[in-house]
TILUMDREN-552286 format. One record per residue (C-alpha): residue in three letters; y, z negated, x. Coordinates in steps of 0.001 Angstrom, whole numbers. Layout:
BEGIN
+-----+---------+---------+---------+
| res |      yy |      zz |      xx |
+-----+---------+---------+---------+
| Ala |       Y |       Z |       X |
...
+-----+---------+---------+---------+
END
This chain:
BEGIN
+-----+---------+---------+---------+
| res |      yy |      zz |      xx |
+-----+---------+---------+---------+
| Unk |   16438 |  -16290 |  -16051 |
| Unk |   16431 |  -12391 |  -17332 |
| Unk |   18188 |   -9657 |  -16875 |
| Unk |   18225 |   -5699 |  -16663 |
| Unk |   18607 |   -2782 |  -14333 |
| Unk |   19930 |     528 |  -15050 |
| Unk |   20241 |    2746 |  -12078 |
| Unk |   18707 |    5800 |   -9842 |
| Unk |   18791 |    6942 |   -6341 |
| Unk |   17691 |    9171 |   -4170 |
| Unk |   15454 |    8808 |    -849 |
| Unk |   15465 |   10615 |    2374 |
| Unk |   12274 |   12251 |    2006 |
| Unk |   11323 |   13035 |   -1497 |
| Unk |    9137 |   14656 |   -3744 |
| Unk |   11860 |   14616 |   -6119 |
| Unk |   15935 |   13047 |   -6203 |
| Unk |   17246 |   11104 |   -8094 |
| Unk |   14339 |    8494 |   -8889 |
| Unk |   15132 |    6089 |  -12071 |
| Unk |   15107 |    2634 |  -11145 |
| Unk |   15554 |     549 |  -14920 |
| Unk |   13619 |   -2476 |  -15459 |
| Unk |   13740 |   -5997 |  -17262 |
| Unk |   13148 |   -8980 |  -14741 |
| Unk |   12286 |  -12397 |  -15679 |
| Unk |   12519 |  -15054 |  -13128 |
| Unk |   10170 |  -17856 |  -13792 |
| Unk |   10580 |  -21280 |  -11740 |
| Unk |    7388 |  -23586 |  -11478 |
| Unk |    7790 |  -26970 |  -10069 |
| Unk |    5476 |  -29845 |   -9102 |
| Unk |    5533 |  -33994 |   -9472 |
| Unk |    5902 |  -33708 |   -5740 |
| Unk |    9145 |  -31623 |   -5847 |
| Unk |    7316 |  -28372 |   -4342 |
| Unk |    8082 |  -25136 |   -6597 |
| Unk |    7811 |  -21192 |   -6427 |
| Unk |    9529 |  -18630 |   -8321 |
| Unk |    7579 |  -15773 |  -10068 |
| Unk |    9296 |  -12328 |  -10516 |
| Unk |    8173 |  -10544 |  -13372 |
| Unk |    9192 |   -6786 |  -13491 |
| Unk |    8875 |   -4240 |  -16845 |
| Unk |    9298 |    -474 |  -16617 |
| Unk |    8698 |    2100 |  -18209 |
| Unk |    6552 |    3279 |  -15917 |
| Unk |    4590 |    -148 |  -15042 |
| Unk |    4733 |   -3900 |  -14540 |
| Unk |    5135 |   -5615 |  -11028 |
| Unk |    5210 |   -9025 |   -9913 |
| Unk |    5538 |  -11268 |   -7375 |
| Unk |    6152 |  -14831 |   -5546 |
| Unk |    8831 |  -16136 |   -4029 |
| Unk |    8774 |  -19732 |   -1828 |
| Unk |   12314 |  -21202 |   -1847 |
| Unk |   13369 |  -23553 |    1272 |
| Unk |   14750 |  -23762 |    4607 |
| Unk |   11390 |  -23868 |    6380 |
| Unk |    8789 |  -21150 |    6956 |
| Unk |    6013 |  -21665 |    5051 |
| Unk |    1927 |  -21220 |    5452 |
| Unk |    -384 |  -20424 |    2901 |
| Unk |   -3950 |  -20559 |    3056 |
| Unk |   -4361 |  -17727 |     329 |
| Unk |   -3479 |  -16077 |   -2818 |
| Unk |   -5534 |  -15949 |   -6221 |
| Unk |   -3763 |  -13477 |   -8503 |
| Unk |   -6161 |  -12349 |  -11292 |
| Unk |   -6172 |   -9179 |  -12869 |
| Unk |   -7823 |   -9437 |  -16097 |
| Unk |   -9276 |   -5990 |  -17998 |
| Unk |  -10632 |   -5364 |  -21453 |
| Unk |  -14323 |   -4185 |  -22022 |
| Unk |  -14877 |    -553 |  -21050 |
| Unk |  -12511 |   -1021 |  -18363 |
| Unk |  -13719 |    1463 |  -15443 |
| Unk |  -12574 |    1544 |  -11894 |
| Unk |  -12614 |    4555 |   -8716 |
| Unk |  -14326 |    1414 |   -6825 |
| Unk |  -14098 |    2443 |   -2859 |
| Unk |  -14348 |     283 |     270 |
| Unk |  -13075 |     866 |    3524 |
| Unk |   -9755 |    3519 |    4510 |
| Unk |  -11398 |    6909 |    3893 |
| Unk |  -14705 |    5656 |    1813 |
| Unk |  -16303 |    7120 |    -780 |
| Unk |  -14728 |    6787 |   -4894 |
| Unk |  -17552 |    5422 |   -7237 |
| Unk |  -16662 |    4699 |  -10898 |
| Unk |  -18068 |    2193 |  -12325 |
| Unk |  -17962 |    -892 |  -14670 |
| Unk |  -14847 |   -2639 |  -13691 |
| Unk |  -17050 |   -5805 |  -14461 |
| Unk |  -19257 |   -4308 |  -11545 |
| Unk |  -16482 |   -3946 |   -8758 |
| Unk |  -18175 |   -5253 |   -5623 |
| Unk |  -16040 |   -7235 |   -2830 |
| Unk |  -13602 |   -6311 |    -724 |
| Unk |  -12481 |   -3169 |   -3002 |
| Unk |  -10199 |   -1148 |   -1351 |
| Unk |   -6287 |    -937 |   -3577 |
| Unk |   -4899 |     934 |   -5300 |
| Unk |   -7691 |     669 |   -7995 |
| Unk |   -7200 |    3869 |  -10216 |
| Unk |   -8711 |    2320 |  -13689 |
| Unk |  -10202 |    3690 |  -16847 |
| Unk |   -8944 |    1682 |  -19750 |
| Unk |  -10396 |    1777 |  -23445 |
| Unk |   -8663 |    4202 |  -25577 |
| Unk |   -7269 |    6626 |  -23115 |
| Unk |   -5271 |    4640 |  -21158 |
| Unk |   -5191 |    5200 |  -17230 |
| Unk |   -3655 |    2532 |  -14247 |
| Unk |   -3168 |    1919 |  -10690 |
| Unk |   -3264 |   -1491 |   -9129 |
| Unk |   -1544 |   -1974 |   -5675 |
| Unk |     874 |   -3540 |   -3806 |
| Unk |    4068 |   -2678 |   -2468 |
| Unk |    6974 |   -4138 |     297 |
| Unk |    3954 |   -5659 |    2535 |
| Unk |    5547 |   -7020 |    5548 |
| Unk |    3883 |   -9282 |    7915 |
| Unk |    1244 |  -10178 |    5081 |
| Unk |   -2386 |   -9954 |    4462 |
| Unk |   -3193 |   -6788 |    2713 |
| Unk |   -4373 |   -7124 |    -884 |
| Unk |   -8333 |   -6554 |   -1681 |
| Unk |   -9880 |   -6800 |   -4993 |
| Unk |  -12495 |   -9113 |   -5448 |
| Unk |  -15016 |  -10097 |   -8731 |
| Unk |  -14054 |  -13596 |  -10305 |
| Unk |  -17740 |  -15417 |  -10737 |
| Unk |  -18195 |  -16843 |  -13922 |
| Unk |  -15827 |  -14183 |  -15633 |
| Unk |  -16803 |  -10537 |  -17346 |
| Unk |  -14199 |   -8462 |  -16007 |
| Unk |  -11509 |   -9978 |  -14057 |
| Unk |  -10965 |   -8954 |  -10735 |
| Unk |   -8920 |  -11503 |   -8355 |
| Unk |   -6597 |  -10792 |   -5052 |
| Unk |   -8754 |  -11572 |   -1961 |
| Unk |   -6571 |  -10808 |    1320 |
| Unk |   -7981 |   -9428 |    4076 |
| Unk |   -7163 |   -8312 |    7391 |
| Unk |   -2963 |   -8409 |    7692 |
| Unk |    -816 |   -5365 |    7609 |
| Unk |    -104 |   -5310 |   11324 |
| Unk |   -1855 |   -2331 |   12754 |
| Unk |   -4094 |   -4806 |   15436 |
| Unk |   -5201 |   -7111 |   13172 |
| Unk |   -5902 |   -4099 |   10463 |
| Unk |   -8210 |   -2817 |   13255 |
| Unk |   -9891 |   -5872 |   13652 |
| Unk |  -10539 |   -6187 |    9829 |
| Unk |  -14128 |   -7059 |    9679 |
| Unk |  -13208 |  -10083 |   12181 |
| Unk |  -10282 |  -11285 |   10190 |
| Unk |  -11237 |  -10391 |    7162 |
| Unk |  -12048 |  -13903 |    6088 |
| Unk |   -8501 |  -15038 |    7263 |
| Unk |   -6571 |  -15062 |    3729 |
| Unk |   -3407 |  -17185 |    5470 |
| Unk |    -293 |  -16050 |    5991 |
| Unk |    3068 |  -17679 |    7011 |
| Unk |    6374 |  -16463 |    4950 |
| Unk |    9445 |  -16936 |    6437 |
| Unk |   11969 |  -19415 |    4529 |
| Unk |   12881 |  -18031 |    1390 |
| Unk |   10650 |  -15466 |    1859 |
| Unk |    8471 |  -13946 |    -867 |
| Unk |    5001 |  -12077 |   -1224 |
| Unk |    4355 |   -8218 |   -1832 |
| Unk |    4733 |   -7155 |   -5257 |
| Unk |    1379 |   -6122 |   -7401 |
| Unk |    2210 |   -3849 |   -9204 |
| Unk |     418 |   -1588 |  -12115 |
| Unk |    1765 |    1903 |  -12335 |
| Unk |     458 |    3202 |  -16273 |
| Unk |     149 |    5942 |  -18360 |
| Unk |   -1859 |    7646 |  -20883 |
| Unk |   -3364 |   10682 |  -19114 |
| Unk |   -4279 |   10777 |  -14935 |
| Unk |   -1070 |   13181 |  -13849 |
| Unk |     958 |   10333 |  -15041 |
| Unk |    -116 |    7900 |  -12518 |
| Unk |    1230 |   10662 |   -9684 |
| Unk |    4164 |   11247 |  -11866 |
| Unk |    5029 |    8140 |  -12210 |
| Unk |    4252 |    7067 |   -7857 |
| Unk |    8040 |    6566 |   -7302 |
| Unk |    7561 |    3455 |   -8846 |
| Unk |    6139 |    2129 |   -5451 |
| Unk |    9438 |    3294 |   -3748 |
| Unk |   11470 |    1182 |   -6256 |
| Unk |    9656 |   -1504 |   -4977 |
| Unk |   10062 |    -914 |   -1540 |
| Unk |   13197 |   -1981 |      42 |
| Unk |   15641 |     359 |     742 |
| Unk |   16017 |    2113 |    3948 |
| Unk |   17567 |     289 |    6644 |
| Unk |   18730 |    3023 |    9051 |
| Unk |   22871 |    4240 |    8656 |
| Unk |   21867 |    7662 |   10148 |
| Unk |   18720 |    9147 |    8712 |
| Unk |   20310 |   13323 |    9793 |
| Unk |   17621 |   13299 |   12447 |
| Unk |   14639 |   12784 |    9755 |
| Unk |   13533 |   16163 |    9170 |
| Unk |   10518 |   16424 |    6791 |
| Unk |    8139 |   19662 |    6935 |
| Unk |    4444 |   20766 |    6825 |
| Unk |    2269 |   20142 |    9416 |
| Unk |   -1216 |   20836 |   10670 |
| Unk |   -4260 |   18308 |   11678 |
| Unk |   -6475 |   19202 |   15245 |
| Unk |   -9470 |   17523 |   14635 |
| Unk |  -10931 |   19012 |   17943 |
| Unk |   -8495 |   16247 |   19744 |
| Unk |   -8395 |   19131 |   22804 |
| Unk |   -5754 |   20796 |   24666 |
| Unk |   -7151 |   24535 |   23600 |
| Unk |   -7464 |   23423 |   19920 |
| Unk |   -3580 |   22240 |   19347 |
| Unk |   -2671 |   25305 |   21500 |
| Unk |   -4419 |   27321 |   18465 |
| Unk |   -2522 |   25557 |   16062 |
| Unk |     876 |   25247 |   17822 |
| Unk |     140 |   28989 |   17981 |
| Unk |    -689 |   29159 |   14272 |
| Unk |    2377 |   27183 |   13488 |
| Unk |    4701 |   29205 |   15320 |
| Unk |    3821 |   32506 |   12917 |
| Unk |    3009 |   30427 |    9358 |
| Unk |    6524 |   28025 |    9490 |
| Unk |    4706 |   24481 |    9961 |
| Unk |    6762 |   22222 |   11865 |
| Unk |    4398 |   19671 |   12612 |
| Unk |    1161 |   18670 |   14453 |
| Unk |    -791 |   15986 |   13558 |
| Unk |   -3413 |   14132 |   16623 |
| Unk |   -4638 |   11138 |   15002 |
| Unk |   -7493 |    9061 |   16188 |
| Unk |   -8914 |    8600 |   20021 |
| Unk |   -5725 |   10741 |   21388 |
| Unk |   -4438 |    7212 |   22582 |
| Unk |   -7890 |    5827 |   23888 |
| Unk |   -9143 |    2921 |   21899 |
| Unk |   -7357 |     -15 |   20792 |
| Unk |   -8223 |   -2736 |   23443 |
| Unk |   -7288 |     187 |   26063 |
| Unk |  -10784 |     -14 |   27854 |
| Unk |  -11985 |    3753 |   27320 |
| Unk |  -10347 |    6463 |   27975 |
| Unk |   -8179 |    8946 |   25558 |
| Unk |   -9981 |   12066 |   24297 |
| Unk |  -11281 |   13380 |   27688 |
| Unk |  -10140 |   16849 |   26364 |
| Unk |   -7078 |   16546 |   25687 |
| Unk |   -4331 |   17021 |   27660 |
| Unk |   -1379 |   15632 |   25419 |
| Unk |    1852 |   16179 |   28491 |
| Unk |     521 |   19624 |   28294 |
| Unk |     437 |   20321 |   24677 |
| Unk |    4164 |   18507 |   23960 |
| Unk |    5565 |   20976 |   26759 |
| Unk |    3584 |   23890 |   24936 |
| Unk |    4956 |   23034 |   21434 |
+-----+---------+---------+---------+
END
């Protein structure tokens, strides 16, 4: 079954309002002897091509993994990096070591750039990119850790896990390609992971108030003074403490001994 979208709309934060949203969809339904079946959603915009899986039936349903390949022509390079705030390497798509980190920025013959990700995750393995053996330059889905934040922390003990159990009628994050011919149009193009989203669920969104901000990385009361300080004269809104504020994520250490975060809120 096809058909066509022609519509925009615009988000509550955004770089930019309204945000096309045209594609063609083609709903493809694949059936076994046994009477078992999934439905693949094929998306094509202008901007890229998505798709994804959906398991019809009343019952939830487990899966032990995914194997979604991604197949690139020779001279196919990719920003290859592993772990949340790693280093980029380009190299050889063909040469794309396990575990790669998405979304893939890629170098394709004949100036022609791409991003592979996913988008809508919920309560599902994230998506790594793994080599295919026996193949030149393929890379395959290998999920890893799962998008809830404890699990995500425990990634090098899950990491193996690739199952995941969809609720009934429930279907898997899109992958998605977001193209164009030059780099900018990869970031001009990033609403496409929006349209792929769903749509926000809250009625009221007036108390969502967007606005710079500023990172402490001294994680101490004297440091976010500074900044609150700074803040106050330059028109940031925001602070940012990430990492350690909280203590660590069993809870057996203590939070960032110098950093007194009841005092700081009161200061701000």
């Amino acid at each position: 079954r096809a058909r066509e979208l022609h519509g925009e709309w615009k988000p509550v934060c955004r770089e930019r309002a309204p945000i096309p949203d045209n594609y063609r969809e083609l709903l493809v339904d694949l059936h076994e002897s046994s009477g078992r079946g999934q439905r693949i959603t094929f998306r094509a915009y202008n901007e890229g091509v998505a798709l994804r899986y959906t398991l019809p039936g009343n019952e939830p349903v487990t899966i032990s993994g995914e194997h979604t390949e991604f197949r690139f022509p020779a001279g196919t390079f990719g920003y290859e990096e592993h772990g949340t705030e790693g280093d980029y390497q380009r190299v050889p798509v063909g040469e794309i070591q396990p575990w790669c980190e998405r979304p893939l920025t890629l170098e394709c013959p004949g100036d022609f750039f791409a991003s592979l990700g996913e988008a809508a995750n919920v309560d599902y393995p994230r998506m790594q990119l793994s080599p295919l053996p026996g193949a030149a330059n393929p890379l395959v889905s290998a999920l890893g850790g799962t998008s809830s934040n404890l699990a995500y922390r425990r990634e090098f003990e899950q990491r193996q896990d690739s199952s995941a159990t969809l609720a009934p009628g429930a279907s898997t994050p899109w992958r998605f390609f977001i193209l164009g011919g030059k780099p900018g149009d990869i970031l001009e193009h990033n609403y496409l992971v929006q349209n792929l989203n769903p749509p926000c669920a809250l009625a009221d969104t007036s108390w969502i108030n967007p606005g710079k901000m500023m990172r402490d990385m001294s994680l101490t009361t004297e440091g976010s003074k500074a900044i609150i300080d700074f803040a106050a004269t330059a028109g940031l809104r925001y602070l940012l403490l990430d990492w350690k504020w909280y203590g660590t994520f069993d809870g057996t250490q203590a939070r960032a001994p110098g950093l007194d975060l009841p005092e700081v809120i009161a200061y701000g």
